[in-house]
N, C-alpha and C positions, 0 to 999 in steps of 0.2 A: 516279553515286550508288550508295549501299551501304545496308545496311540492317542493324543488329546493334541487338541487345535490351540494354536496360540496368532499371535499377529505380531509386528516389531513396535504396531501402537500401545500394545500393551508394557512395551516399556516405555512407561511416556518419558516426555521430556516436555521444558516452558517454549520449546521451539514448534511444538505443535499449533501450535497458536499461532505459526506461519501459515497454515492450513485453510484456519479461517479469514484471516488475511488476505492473503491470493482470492479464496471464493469473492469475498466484497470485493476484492479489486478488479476482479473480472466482471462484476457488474456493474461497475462505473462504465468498462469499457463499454458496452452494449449502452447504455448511458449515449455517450457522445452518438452515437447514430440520432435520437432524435434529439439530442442538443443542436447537431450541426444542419439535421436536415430536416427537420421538421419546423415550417413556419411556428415562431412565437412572438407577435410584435407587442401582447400585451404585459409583458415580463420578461425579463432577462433567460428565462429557463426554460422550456415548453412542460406545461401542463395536461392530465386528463384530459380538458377542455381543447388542447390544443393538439393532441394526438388523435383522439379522436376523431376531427375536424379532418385531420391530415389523411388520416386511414376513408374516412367516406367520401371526402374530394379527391384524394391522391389517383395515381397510376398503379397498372399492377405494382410496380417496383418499387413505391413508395409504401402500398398496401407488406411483401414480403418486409422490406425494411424492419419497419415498424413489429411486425407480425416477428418476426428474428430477434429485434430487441427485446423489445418487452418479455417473450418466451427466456430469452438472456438474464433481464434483470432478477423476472420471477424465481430463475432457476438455482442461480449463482448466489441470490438473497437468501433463500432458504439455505441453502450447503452452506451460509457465512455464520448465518444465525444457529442452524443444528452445530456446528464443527464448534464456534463459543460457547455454548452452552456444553459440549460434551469435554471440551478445555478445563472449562471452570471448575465441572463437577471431580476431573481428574485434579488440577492443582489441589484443591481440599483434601484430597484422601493424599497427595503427595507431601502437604508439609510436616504431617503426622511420618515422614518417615527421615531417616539417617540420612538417606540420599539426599533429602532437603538441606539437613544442616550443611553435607560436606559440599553442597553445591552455592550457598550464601558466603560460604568462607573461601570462594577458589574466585577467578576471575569470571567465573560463569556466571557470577551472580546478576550480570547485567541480561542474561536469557530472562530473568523474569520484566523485563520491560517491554518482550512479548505483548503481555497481558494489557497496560492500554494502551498499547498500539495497534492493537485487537478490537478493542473497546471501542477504540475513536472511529475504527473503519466502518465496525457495524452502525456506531452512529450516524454516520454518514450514508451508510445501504439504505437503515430506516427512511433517513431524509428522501433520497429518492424512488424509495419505492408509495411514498407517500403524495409525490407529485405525477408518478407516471399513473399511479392505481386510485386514488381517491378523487373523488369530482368535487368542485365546491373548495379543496385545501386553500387557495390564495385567497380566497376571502378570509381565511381566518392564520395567515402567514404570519401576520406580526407578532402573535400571543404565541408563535410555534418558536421565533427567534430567540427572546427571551430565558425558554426553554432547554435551548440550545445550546446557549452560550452556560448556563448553570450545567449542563449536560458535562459539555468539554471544560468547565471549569473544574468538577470532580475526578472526570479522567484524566486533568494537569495534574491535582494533587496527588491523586495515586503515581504516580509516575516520577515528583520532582521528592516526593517519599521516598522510595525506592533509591531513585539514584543520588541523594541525600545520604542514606544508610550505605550504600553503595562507596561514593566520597568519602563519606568521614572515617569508615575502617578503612581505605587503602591509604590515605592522606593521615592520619593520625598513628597509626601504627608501621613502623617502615617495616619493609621486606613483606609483606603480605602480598603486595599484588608482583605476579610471574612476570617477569619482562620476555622469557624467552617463550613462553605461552600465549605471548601478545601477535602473535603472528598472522595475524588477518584484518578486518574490518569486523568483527562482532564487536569491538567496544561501541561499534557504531549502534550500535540498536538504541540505546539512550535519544540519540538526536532522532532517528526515525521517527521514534514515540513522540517524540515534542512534536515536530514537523508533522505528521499527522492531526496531532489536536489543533494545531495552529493552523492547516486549510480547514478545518470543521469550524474556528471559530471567525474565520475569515469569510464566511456564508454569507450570514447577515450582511455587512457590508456593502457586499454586491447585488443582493435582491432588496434589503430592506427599505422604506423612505423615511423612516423615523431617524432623523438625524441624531437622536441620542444612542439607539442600537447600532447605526452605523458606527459610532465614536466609539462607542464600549465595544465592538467588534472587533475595529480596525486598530485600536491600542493594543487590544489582548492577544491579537493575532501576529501584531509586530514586535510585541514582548519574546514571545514566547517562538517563536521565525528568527530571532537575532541567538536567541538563546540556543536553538537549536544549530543552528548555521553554526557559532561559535563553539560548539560542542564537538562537532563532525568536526570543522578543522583540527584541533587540540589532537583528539583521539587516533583520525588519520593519519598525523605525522609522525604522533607514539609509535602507529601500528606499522605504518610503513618503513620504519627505523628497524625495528625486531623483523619484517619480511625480509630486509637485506641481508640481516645478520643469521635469521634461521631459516630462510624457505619462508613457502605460507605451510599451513598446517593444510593438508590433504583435506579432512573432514570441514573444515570451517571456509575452504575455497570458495565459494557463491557467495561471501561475504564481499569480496572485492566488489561486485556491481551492486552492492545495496546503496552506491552515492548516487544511481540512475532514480531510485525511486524517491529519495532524500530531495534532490532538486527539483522532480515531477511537482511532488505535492506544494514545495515552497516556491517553483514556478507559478501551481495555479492560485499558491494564496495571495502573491506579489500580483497578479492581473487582477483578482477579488479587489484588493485594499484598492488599486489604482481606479477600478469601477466606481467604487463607493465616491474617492475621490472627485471621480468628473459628476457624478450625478445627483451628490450630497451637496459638496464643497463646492462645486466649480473652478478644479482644479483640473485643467484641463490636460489631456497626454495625445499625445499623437498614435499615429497606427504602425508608425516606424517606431516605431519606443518599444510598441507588443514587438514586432518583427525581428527587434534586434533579442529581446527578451530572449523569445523560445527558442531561434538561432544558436544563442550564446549557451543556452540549456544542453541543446542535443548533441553541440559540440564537444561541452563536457563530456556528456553521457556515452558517446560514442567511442571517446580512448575509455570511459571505464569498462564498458560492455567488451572494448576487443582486447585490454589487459584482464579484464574478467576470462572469456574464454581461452584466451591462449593459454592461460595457464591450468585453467579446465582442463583443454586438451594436453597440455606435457603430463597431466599429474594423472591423466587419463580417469577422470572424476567419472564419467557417465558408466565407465565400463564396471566401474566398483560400484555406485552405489543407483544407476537409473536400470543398467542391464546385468549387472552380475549378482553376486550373494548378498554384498555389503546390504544396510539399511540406514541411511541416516536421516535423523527429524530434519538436520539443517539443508536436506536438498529442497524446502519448502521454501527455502530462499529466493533458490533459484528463479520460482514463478513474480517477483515482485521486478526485477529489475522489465523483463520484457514486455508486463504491464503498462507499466509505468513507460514505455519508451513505444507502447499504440498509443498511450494518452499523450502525452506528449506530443507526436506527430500530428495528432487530431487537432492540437490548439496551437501548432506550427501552421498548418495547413489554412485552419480556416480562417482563426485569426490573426494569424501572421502573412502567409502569400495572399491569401484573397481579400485580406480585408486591408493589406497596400496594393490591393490590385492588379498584384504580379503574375496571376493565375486568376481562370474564370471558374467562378464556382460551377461543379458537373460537367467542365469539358476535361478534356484527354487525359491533360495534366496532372490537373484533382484526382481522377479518379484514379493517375498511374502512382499517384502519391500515396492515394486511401490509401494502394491495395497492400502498399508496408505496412501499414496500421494495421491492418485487420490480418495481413500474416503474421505479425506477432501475438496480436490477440489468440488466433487459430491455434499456433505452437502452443500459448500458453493454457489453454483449452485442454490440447493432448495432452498438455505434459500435467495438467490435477490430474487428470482422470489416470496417468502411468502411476502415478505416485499416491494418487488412494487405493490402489486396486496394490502395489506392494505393500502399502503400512496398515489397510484398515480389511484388506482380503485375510479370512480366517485358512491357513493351511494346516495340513497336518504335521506333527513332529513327532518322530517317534523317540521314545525315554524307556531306559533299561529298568527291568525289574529286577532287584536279588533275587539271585537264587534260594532255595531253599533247604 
């Protein structure tokens, strides 16, 4: 007998690329602490200039804040930016194999839309970690917008690639795609991907004052948000049709709550375009408009999250694949819905209850509200760190040797 280490990452999969996902998206979260509490009256966003400020005026408690955040952003930006690049370098050595082929020609081939909805996130980590850590960046913001918008206009293309090739073999050739294989929410990855690029190119918008990158923002953003939106409906109805008829599929289970993080991102790109709107155009929107907005968001989110886990729980998901032997890439799912439902509350909270006035910013209320936000955030903290330490912790396995 012998003894050689392996890992379950070492069979990869395009689901990996959930991994790096979850990390950016848990930087965002850390994010909204000095979005929401750090003074910025000279931009829509707080800056260097503006954290810094907050950190040597503030209180202890603003000084941790801050001191938590940023340690967040720093930390969760690096894990987004290593786990992509270590994604990338596997897809390359993975199309060179059979596994590739047999996996473009099965319904899975929507897993590779992973990849820029990966892309989009970490473009968005960059974006913030370039406003929290660079001094000086707003001065020179508008030639970064630009930038931007060509940035996510190449992660659309890779993406409407993809699900192009993806369309036309199942649409042109019948019986290719499984209907009884359809049994979850992974067709959904398609719209995520779009819905990602589309709050990245919905940026500009809301910070920019050049009203021509507000307009070429706010067009591409609601292209490509309508398209998205319309995609997820379609696939949903497919999917939920084949859920009745077979069960969901045990492994692809955490698919169900990925319309939590679907609506997050296409909630904050609909506040972006409406910003640009009051600030560009003078189109003006009320604070009951936001209110009703994020309301009408978490409501949704809220039957998916608890048909997400109920069925979690019958099909007893955590026991197979978080605490027992099982291994699955797609538990990496799991981390986007809970994300996506701190942010979410965070732009409930401040710009929905406090900014109609229905709550005082930092008294009882806010803070009994944060502390949802930030237990989800918390959970979804524990649960990378469970799930890197099962797919990227090296064990041993022991392998027979003939005899001789």
């Amino acid at each position: 007998m012998n003894t050689s280490h392996r890992r379950p990452a070492d069979n990869w999969s395009p689901l990996y690329f959930l991994a790096s996902l979850g990390a950016g998206g848990l930087a965002v979260t850390f994010f909204m602490f000095l979005m929401f509490w750090v003074p910025h009256p000279d931009q829509p966003v707080p800056v260097f200039e503006d954290i810094l400020a907050a950190f040597n005026g503030g209180a202890l408690a603003m000084k941790t804040a801050i001191l938590v955040a940023v340690t967040g952003i720093a930390g969760f930006a690096f894990l987004n930016i290593k786990m992509l690049i270590w994604n990338l370098r596997r897809f390359a050595e993975f199309r060179a194999t059979q596994s590739y082929e047999k996996l473009v020609n099965s319904n899975g081939e929507t897993q590779f839309l992973a990849v820029p909805l990966a892309l989009a996130m970490t473009v968005n980590a960059g974006f913030i970690l370039g406003l929290v850590f660079v001094p000086g960046l707003w001065s020179v913001v508008e030639y970064l917008f630009p930038m931007a918008l060509i940035a996510f206009a190449l992660i659309a293309y890779i993406a409407f690639r993809q699900i192009g090739r993806f369309l036309g073999r199942v649409l042109s050739e019948g019986g290719v795609f499984d209907m009884t294989a359809n049994n979850s929410f992974a067709q959904l990855l398609p719209a995520f991907a779009l819905s990602m690029v589309a709050v990245g190119m919905s940026a500009p918008a809301s910070m920019s004052t050049v009203a021509a990158t507000v307009g070429i923002s706010m067009i591409l953003s609601v292209v490509l948000g309508t398209i998205a939106a319309l995609y997820a409906v379609i696939a949903a109805i497919l999917a939920f049709n084949s859920m009745l008829h077979h069960g969901t599929a045990k492994e692809s289970a955490p698919t169900l709550m990925v319309v939590v993080p679907i609506l997050t991102v296409l909630g904050i790109m609909t506040m972006r375009q409406e910003h640009g709107l009051h600030t560009t155009f003078q189109a003006h929107g009320g604070v009951a408009d936001t209110l009703l907005l994020t309301t009408t968001i978490l409501a949704v989110q809220i039957v998916f999250l608890g048909l997400g886990l109920l069925v979690l729980k019958r099909q007893k998901y955590a026991e197979t694949y978080l605490r027992g032997e099982g291994n699955s890439a797609g538990a990496y799912a799991l981390i986007c819905p809970g994300v996506a439902l701190s942010v979410m509350l965070q732009f409930w909270i401040n710009k929905g209850l406090v900014g109609a006035d229905l709550i005082a910013k930092f008294g009882v209320a806010y803070w009994s509200l944060t502390a949802l936000a930030i237990a989800s955030q918390i959970a979804m903290i524990v649960l990378v760190l469970i799930l890197n330490h099962r797919h990227f912790a090296r064990r041993p396995s022991v392998q027979s040797v003939p005899a001789e």
